[in-house]
N, C-alpha and C positions, 0 to 999 in steps of 0.2 A: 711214371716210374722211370727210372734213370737206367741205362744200361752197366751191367756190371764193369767196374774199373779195371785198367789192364792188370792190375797189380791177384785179382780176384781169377781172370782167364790165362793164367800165365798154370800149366797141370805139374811143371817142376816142385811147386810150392806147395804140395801137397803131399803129407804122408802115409796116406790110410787110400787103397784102392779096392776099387771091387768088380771083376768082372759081369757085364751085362748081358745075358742074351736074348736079341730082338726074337717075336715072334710072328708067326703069319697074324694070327686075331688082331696083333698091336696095330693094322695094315688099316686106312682109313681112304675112302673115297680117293682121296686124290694120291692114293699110292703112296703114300709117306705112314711114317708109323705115328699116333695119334697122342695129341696132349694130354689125354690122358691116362693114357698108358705110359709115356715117358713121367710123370705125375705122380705114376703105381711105381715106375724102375728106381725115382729117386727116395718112394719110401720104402724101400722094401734097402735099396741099398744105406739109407738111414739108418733104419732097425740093425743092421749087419755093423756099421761102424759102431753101435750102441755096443750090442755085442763085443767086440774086440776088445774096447776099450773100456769094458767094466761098468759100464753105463747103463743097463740094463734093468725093469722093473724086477722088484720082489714083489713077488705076486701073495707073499702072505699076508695075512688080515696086519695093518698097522706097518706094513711094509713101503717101501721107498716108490714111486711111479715116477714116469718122465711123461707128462703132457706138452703137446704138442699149443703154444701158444698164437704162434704165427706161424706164416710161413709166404714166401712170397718166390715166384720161381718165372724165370725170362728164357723163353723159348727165343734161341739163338741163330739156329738154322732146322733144314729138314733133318730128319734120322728116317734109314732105308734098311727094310729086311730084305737078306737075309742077315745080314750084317750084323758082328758083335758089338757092343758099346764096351766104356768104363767109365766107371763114377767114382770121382777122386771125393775126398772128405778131408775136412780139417774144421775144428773149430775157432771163431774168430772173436769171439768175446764171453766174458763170465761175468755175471752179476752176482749177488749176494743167495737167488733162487732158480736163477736160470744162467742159461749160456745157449750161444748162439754158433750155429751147425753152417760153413757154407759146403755145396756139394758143385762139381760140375760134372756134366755128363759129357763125354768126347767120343766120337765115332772119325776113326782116322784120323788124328790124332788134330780134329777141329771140333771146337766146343759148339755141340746141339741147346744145352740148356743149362744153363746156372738157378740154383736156388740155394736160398737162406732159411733157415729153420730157427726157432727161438722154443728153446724144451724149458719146461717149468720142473723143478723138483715138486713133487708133491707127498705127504704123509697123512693119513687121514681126512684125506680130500683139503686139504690147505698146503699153500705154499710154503717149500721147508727148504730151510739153510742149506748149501752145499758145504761137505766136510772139504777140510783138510786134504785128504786123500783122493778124493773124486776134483777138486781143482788140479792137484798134480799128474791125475791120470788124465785130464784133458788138454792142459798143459804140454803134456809128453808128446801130443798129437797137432799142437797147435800147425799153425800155416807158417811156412817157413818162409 
């Protein structure tokens, strides 16, 4: 896997922020906080951008979900507690049933770990067309 492009670690380019806070548990043997807990920070700060921007499952029968297709994420450098993080979001491509999430995670204002996310629209457990309105509202957020 390639490292992410400078045009992707550049945290200006991004609209959608979320504050992180590191915890003791996240603490792994070698005194750094653990891939996978930065893993849990970027999905949890996922779900949060979902939120904001309108993105978010209906949870009733026949209702809209976003599954989680891919996902691929490059540990960049360490991340140390006590220390606060931020995870920038923006999306960076749409298809016809999905679209694709990049997130970075920065701890003083150097990027710890980039990942990409690829969400599937789903509706009765099959892949459903994105409207109209859900391209504009991710749109609105894209990477600048």
């Amino acid at each position: 896997m390639a490292r992410p492009g400078p045009e992707l670690l550049d945290p200006a380019r991004y609209r959608h922020r979320v504050d992180v806070t590191s915890r003791f548990a996240d603490l792994d043997p070698n005194d750094h906080i653990n891939n996978v807990a930065i893993a849990a920070m970027l999905e949890d700060a996922r779900v949060r951008f979902s939120y904001a921007t309108g993105m978010r499952a209906d949870r009733t029968p026949g209702g809209r979900r976003f599954m989680v297709a891919a996902i691929e994420i490059h540990y960049l450098a360490q991340a140390h507690f006590p220390d606060p993080l931020v995870c920038l979001a923006a999306p960076v491509a749409t298809g016809r049933t999905s679209w694709t999430l990049q997130q970075l995670l920065m701890q003083h204002d150097q990027a710890v770990a980039s990942a990409q996310s690829v969400l599937v629209s789903i509706i009765d457990d099959r892949p459903a067309p994105l409207g109209p309105d859900m391209l504009a509202a991710l749109d609105a957020w894209a990477l600048l």
